[in-house]
N, C-alpha and C positions, 0 to 999 in steps of 0.2 A: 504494500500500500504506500501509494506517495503521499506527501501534505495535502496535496490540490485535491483528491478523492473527499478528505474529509473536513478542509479549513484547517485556518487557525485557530488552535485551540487548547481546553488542557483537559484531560477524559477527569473526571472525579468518581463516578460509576462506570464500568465497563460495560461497553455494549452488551444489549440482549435482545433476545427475542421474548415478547410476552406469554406470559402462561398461560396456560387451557384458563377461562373462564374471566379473564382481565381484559381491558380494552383502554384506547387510549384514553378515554375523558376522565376514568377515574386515574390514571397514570399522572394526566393532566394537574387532577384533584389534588391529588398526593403532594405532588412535585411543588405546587401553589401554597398547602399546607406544610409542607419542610421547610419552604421559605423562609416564612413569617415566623417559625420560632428558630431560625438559626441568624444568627451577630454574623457579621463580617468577620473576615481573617485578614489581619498586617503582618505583613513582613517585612523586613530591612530593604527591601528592593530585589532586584531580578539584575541575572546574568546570563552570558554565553557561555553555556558550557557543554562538552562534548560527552553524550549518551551511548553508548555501545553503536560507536560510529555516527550518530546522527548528529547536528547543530540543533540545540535549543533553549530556550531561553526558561530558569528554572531560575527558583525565589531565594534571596538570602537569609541569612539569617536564623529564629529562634522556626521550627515548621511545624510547633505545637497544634495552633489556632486552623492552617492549610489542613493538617492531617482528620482535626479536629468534624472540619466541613463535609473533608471527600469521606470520612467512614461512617457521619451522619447521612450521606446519600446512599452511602452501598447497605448500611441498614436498612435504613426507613421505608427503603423504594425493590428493597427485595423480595416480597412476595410479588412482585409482576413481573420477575424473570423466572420465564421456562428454566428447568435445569438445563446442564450444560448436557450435550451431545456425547457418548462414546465417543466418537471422532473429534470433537472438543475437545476434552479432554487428554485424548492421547497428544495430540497436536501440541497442548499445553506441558507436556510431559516434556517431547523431547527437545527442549531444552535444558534440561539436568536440576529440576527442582530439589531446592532443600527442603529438608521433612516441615518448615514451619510455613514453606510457599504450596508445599502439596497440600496441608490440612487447610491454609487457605482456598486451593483450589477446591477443595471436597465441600467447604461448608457453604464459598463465595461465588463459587462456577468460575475464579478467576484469581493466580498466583499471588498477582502485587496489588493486594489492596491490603487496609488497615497499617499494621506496623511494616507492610515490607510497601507500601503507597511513595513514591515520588513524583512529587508534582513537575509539571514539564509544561511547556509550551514547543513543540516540533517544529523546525522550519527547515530540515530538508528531508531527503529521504539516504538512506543509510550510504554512506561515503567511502570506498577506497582510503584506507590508513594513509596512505602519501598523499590523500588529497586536503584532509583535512584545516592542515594550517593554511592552506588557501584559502580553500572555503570561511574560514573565519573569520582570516583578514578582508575579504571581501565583504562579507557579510557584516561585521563591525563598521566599513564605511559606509554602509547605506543603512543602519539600526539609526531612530531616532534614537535621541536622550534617556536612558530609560528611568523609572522611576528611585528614587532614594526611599520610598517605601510605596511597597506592591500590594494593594489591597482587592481583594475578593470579596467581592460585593452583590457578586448572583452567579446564580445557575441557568443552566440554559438547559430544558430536554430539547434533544435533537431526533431525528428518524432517516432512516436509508432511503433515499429514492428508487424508482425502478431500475435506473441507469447506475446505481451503486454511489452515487455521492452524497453526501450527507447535507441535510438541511436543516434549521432551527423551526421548532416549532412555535416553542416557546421560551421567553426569560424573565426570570423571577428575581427579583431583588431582595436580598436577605437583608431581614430588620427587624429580624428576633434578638 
């Protein structure tokens, strides 16, 4: 998958597909009511940093409050994920999971969330090791200013088009 498939963006719930008996408005519902009782999240500001090969721009500092957000989404909003696929799963396997990213895959349908969660923003798609320090220097001269403190101030549910790219539905502004 490249960035252009799905935006710019930062996942805090990982993709799903809806469960037998859910549907979006109550999804909707939900996502509207997480909102309202969750604060924003500050962080010291955001940086370029290099993810197993990728450029992305991820938040400084204390990741209490970020972490705080994304594992109140992957809670609250999990009963309207379908479990994960046998073939999900294995997929998710072979990458060489540690026993606390497997139990997350078992409970969450999905290795890096909760305590193993890193917040990201993507802006390429995975890079050639020699290319890297290029790619940055470039991408550093065309990065606005970025913030001295990075605030998270909503969520957005998103959904897959027919055509595989991703579109917002909806965003909700936290101000709980």
């Amino acid at each position: 998958m490249t960035p252009r498939k799905y935006g710019f963006h930062a996942t805090l719930k990982p993709p799903f597909r809806l469960a037998v008996g859910q549907n979006v408005p109550a999804l909707e519902a939900a996502a509207s009511d997480l909102a309202v009782n969750l604060a924003p999240a500050i962080c010291d500001g955001l940086e370029l940093t290099t993810l197993g090969g990728f450029l992305a721009l991820t938040p400084q500092g204390d990741m209490h409050a970020v972490r705080r957000v994304a594992g109140a989404c992957v809670r609250e909003l999990d009963l309207f994920r379908a479990p994960a696929s046998e073939a999900e799963l294995a997929r998710r396997r072979k990458a060489g999971l540690s026993l606390p990213q497997e139990a997350l895959l078992a409970q969450w349908g999905y290795p890096y969330v909760m305590e193993e969660f890193r917040f990201h923003m993507t802006l390429t798609a995975r890079l050639p090791r020699d290319d890297i320090a290029v790619w940055s220097a470039a991408v550093r001269r065309h990065l606005p200013d970025l913030p001295s403190l990075f605030v998270l101030d909503q969520i957005a549910l998103c959904g897959e088009r027919e055509d595989g790219r991703f579109e917002v539905i909806h965003r909700y502004k936290l101000t709980g």
